[in-house]
Every structure is written in C-alpha cells, then in structure tokens.
Steps between C-alpha positions, in 0.01 A plus 500: 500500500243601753610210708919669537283830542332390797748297660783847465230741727416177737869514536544864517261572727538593807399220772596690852138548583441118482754423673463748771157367560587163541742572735246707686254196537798258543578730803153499629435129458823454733405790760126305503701170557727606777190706672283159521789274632517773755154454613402250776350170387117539524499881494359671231729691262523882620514582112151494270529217233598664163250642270429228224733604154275652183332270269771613235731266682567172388264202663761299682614809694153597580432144689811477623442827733126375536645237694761628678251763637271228583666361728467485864647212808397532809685312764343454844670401838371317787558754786268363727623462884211275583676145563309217291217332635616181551854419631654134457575379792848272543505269826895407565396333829620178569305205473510183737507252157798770328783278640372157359465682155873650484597169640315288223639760238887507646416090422405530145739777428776245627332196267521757167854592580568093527315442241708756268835358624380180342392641180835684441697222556300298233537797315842517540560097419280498171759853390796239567350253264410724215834674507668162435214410231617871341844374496479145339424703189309197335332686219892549395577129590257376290565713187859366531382140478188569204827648308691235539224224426470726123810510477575143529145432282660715211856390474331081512302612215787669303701203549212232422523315148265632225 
C-alpha cells in the first residue's frame, strides 16, 4: 500500500518549480551559446566561465561542465608584411637550343598520334571478329548436336534385342 501512497502525492504534487528551473538554465545555456558564436575566433569570451555545479549534483554533469569550461582555441594569423626571404625565381627567356626541343617533341607527338591510329584500327578489326564469334552461338550449336547423338544412343538401345 505504501507503494499507491507514494506514487498519488508524486503525482499530486506540484512540479512548476522544476520545471521553471529547467527552463531557466535551458534559457541560459542558449543565451551562453549564441554569446560565444558571437565572439571573434581567437578572442577570449567577454563572459567569466560558469561557477562549477555543487557536489550534490550528479557526476556526469559535474565533468561535463569541467570540460566545457576547460576549454580554450586559440587561432593565430600570419599578418606579417615582411615578404619571405627567399623568392623563386622563374626565367621565361628564350633559349638558343628551345626550337630543336619543340621541334623534336612536335616529332614524337606526331609518331604517338600514328602510332594510336594503328592501334585503333587493330582494335577495331579484332571487335569485327569477336562480334561474328558472339554470333555463331557454338555453345548452342553444340548442345543441339550432344542432344541429338543421346538421342539417337537411347532410341538404338530401346530398339536393340535383349
């Protein structure tokens, strides 16, 4: 009986207060949220951390908030105008042996493309000769004649003498 007895007040009482505090720190959570996406990357927070819950509190909540207050990222940005040391240097000036090397190249570009023709074409001629390999069908031809060779086999020995 003491179990119906304490399950009727549970239900009877009055839970506003619980509920209006958990709004409260659902409220403050999302105010702390919006104020630190507000905040510049690398700045620090314009708010103090929040003071660490009482050791009533469950465990999991208590390290949770440890950690969240623990944490800090600091981001930092070159803004240095001083150019690098060392600069790589590019030289696009002509060279007296450039035109014999873009005139051996232009002559091995014109072999590949030669030598691709070629290779399509064989390509090409050994497609022809599967296609009509495909189309003899002899893996059908030749389970016509095996039938027929049974066939033949079965009826001579139905019709042999015993």
């Amino acid at each position: 009986m003491m179990l119906y007895e304490a399950l009727d007040k549970s239900m009877n009482r009055d839970h506003t207060d619980e509920l209006l505090q958990d709004l409260a720190e659902a409220r403050r959570k999302k105010k702390k949220r919006r104020d630190l996406l507000k905040t510049p990357p690398g700045s620090p927070p314009h708010q103090p951390p929040p003071p660490l819950p009482p050791v009533e509190k469950n465990e999991k909540t208590t390290t949770k908030t440890k950690a969240e207050s623990m944490v800090s990222v600091t981001i930092q940005q070159d803004t240095s105008a001083i150019p690098p040391m060392t600069t790589p240097i590019i030289d696009l000036t002509s060279r007296p042996e450039s035109p014999n090397h873009i005139d051996e190249l232009e002559h091995i570009m014109a072999n590949l493309f030669q030598d691709n023709k070629h290779l399509e074409e064989r390509l090409d001629s050994h497609g022809t000769r599967l296609y009509t390999l495909e189309n003899l069908d002899i893996p059908q031809q030749v389970s016509k004649v095996v039938d027929g060779v049974v066939t033949d086999a079965v009826d001579w020995a139905i019709q042999a003498p015993l």
